[in-house]
C-alpha positions in Angstrom: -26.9 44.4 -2.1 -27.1 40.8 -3.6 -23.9 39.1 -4.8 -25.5 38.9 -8.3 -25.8 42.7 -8.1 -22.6 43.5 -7.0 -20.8 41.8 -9.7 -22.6 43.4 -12.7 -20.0 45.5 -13.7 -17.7 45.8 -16.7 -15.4 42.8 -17.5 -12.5 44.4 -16.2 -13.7 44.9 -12.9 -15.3 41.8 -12.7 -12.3 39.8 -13.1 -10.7 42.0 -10.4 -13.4 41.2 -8.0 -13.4 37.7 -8.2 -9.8 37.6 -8.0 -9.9 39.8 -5.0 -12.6 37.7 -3.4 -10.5 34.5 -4.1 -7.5 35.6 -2.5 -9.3 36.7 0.9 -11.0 33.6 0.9 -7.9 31.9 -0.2 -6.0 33.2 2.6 -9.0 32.5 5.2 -9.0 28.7 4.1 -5.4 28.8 4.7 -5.7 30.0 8.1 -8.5 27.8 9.4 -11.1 30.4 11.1 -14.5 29.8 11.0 -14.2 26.7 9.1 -12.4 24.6 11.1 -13.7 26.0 14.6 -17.0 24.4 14.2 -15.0 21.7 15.7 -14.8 20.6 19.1 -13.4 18.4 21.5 -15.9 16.1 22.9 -15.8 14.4 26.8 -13.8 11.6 25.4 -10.8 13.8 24.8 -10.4 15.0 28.0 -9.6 13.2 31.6 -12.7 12.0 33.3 -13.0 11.8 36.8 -13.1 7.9 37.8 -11.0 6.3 34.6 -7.7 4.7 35.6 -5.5 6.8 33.6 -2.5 5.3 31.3 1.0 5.9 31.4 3.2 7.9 28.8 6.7 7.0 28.9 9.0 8.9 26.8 10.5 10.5 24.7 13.0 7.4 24.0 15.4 7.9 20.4 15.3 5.0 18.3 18.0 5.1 15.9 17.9 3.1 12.2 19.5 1.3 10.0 16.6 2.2 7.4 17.7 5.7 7.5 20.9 5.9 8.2 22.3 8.3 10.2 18.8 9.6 11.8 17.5 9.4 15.6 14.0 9.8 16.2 11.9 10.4 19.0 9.1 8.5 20.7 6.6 8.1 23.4 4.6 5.1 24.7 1.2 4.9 26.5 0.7 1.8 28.4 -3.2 1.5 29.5 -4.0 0.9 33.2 -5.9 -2.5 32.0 -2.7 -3.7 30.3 -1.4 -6.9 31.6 1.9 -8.4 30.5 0.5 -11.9 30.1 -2.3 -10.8 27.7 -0.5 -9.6 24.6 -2.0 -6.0 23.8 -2.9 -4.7 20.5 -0.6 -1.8 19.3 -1.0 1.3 17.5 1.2 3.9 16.0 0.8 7.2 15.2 3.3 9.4 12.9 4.0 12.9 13.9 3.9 11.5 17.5 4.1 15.1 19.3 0.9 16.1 17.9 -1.1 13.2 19.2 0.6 12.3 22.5 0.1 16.3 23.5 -2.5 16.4 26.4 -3.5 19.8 25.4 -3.2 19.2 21.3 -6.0 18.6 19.0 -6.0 14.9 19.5 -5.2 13.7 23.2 -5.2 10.3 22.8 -3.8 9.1 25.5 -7.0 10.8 27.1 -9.2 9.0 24.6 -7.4 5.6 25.1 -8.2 6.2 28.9 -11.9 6.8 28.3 -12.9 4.3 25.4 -11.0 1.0 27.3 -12.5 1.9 30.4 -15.7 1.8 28.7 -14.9 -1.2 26.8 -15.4 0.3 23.5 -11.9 -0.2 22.2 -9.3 -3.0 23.3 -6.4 -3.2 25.5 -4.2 -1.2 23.3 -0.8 -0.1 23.4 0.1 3.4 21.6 3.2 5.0 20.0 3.6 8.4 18.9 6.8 8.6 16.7 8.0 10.9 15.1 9.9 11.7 11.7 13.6 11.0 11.4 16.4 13.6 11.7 20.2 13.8 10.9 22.5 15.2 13.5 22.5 18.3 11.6 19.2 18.6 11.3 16.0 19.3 14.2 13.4 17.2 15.8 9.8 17.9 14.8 7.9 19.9 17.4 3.9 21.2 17.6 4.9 24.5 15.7 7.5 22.9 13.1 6.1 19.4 12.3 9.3 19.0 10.4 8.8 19.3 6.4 11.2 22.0 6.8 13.7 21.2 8.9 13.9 17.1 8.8 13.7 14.3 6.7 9.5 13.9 7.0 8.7 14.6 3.8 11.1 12.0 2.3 10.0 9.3 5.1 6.8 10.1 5.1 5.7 11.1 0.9 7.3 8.3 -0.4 5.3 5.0 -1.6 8.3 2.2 -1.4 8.9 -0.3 1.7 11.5 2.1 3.7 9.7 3.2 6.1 7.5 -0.2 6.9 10.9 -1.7 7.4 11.4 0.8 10.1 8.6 0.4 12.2 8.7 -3.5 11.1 12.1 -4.2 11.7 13.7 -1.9 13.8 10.8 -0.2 16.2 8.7 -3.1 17.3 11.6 -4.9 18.0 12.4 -2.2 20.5 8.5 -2.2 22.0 8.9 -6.2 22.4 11.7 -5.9 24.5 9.5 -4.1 27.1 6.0 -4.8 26.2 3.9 -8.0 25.4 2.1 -7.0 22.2 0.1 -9.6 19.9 1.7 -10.6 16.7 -2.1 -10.8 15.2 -2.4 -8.3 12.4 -5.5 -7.7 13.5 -4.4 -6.3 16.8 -1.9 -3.8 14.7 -2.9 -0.5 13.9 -1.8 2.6 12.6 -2.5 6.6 11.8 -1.3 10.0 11.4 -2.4 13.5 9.6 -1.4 14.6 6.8 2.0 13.1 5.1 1.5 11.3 8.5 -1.9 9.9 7.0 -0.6 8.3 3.6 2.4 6.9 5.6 0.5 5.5 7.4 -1.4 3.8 4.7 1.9 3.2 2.6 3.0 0.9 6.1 -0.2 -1.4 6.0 0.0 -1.1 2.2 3.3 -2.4 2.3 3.0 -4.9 5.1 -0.7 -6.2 5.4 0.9 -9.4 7.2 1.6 -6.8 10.3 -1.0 -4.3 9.9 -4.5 -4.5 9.1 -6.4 -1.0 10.5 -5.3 2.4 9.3 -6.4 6.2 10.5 -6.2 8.6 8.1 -6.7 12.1 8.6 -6.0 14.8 6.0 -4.3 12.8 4.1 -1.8 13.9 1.8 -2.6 11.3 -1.4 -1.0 14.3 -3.4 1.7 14.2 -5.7 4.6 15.0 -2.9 6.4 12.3 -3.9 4.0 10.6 -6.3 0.9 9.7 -3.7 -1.5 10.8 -6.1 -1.3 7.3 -7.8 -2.6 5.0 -4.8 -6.3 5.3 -6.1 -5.2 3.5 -9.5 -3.1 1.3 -7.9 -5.8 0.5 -5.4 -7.8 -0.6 -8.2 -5.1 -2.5 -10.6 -3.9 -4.3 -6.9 -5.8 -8.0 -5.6 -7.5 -6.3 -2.4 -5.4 -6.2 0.9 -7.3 -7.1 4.4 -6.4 -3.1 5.5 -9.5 -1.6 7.0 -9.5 2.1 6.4 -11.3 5.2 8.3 -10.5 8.7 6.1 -11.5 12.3 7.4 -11.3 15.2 5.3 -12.6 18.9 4.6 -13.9 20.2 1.7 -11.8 22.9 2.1 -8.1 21.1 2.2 -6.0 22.2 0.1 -7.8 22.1 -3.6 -5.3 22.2 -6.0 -4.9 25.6 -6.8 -1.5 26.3 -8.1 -0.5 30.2 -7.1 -2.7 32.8 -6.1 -5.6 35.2 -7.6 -7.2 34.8 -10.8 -4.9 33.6 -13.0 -4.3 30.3 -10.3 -4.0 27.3 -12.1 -5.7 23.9 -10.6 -3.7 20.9 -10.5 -6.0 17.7 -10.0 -2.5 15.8 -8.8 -2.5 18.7 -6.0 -6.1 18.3 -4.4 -5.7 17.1 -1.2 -9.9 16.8 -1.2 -10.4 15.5 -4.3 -8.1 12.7 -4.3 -9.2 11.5 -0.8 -12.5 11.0 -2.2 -11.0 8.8 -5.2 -9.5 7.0 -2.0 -12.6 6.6 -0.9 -14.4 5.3 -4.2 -11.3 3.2 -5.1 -11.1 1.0 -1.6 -15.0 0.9 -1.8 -15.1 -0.7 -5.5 -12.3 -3.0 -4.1 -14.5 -4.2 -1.5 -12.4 -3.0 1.2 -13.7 -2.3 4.9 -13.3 1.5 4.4 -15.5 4.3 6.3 -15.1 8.1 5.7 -16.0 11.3 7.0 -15.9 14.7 4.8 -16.4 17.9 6.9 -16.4 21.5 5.7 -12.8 22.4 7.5 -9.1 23.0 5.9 -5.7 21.0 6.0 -6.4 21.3 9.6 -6.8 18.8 12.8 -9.8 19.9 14.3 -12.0 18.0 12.7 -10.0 14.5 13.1 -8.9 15.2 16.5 -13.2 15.9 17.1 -14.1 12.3 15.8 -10.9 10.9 16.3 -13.1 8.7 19.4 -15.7 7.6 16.7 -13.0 6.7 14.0 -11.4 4.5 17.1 -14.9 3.2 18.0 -15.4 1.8 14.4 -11.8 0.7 13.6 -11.4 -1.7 16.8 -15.7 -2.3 16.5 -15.1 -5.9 16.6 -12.8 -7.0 19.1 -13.7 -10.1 20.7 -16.1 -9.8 23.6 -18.4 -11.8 25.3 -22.3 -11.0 24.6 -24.0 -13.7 27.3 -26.8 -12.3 29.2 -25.6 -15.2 31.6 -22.2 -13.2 32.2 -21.7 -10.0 32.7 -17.7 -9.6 33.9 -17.1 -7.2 30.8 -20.3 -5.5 30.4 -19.2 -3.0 33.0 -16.2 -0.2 33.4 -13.1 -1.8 32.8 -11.2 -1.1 35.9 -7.9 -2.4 37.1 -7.8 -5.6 39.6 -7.3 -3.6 42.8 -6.8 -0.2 41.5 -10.6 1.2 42.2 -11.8 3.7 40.5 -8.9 6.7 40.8 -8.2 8.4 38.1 -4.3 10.0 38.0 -2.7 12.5 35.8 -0.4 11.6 32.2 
């Protein structure tokens, strides 16, 4: 039976189907399946036999000022290449549990392994931190990424300077007291999912003097805490040297407002829709921006799958040497001394 054929029915029980079909299919975008499992972890997300593996220290709390009376948590990965005469470039992910997991959907200390070996990525430094907490209240974990039980959504959803100041003012500060990092905006970086995603953006946004490159997956331009503005204020704003890399699905969250047939859409609530106005507002501003719509839900599988080509095209012009004369980095990147063993995170 064809679906035309099925719903020639009386009015009555046409309206019931279709609300019964958009509620299973509701509840299946909701729950990933299908959708998102057409995504897959590639050989750059896993540990490779022969690539000097990085070290993850951690998890350190940093207190703040910013936010008073929180601790976070945070890890650092140090490359095997990194040497504390040669500044490093620096990244920093937001919801750092979920991307400093070796078995998660991102693994990048895994990726960080593979693409500086290969050259394809600098010397970089990465920091997975995560949202703030009160005493009172619990650190964010894989299963409970803390909109629920911490102060993320606050931190994370809202558009002023707060939370640049932390990572500005209070974070680095900490990372320089152990770790040569450049002061070059250009060698600054920073990403997350999610609220993660448009805090991210709201830190290089805020502070393009410290950070110039920005991962953004799922992101959450909604109206949480008024995010659903940045595309017009993208365009009213002189244009920032932030170079931008957004994944999406088709299937994020679409703006649906309750269940069933009588759902009302919300256009401020469309996680989907208002990445692509990202998209088209940072490309009529000229920015460096690059983007990546896949058919999958508010779900990582699909950044965590590219998440080695989104790092491949953000850091694509480090400086390098191209003589046919020389060829000292046209090979592996390995470690004076250190061979070719590879070693566990």
């Amino acid at each position: 039976m064809s679906w035309a054929s099925f719903f020639k029915v009386d009015d009555q029980m046409q309206k019931f189907s279709i609300g019964v079909f958009l509620i299973v299919w509701t509840a299946a975008v909701a729950l990933g399946g299908p959708l998102d499992e057409v995504y897959h972890l590639g050989p750059d997300s896993e540990a490779q036999k022969g690539v000097p593996a990085g070290k993850v220290a951690g998890p350190t709390t940093l207190p703040s000022n910013v936010f008073p009376n929180t601790t976070r948590n945070y890890w650092v990965y140090v490359p095997a290449q990194y040497d504390p005469k040669k500044p490093a470039c620096l990244m920093i992910f937001q919801d750092g549990h979920a991307f400093v997991n070796p078995h998660g959907e991102y693994r990048i200390p895994y990726v960080f392994d593979n693409l500086i070996y290969r050259r394809e990525m600098p010397v970089t430094i990465a920091v997975f931190i995560n949202p703030g907490h009160t005493p009172q209240q619990t650190e964010s974990t894989d299963s409970e990424w803390g909109d629920r039980t911490n102060n993320r959504g606050m931190e994370y959803n809202t558009l002023d300077d707060k939370y640049a100041r932390l990572i500005v003012d209070e974070l680095i500060p900490e990372l320089k007291k152990s770790y040569s990092i450049s002061d070059n905006p250009d060698d600054r970086a920073i990403a997350g999912a999610s609220s993660g995603a448009i805090c991210a953006f709201t830190v290089a946004w805020q502070r393009p003097d410290q950070f110039h490159k920005v991962i953004s997956t799922i992101g959450s331009f909604t109206n949480i805490r008024g995010g659903h503005v940045y595309p017009d204020l993208i365009r009213q704003s002189e244009t920032k040297p932030i170079r931008v890399f957004l994944q999406d699905g088709v299937n994020d969250n679409r703006g649906m407002r309750d269940k069933g047939p009588d759902a009302k859409y919300d256009p401020k609530w469309d996680w989907h829709a208002q990445n692509i106005n990202m998209a088209a507002a940072l490309t009529e501003k000229h920015y460096d921006v690059n983007y990546a719509w896949g058919i999958g839900t508010h779900s990582n599988k699909q950044g965590g799958a590219i998440m080695p080509d989104m790092l491949r095209w953000l850091w694509r012009d480090y400086p390098r040497t191209d003589d046919p004369h020389d060829a000292s980095n046209r090979g592996p990147f390995v470690p004076p001394g250190e061979g070719n063993g590879s070693e566990q995170h």
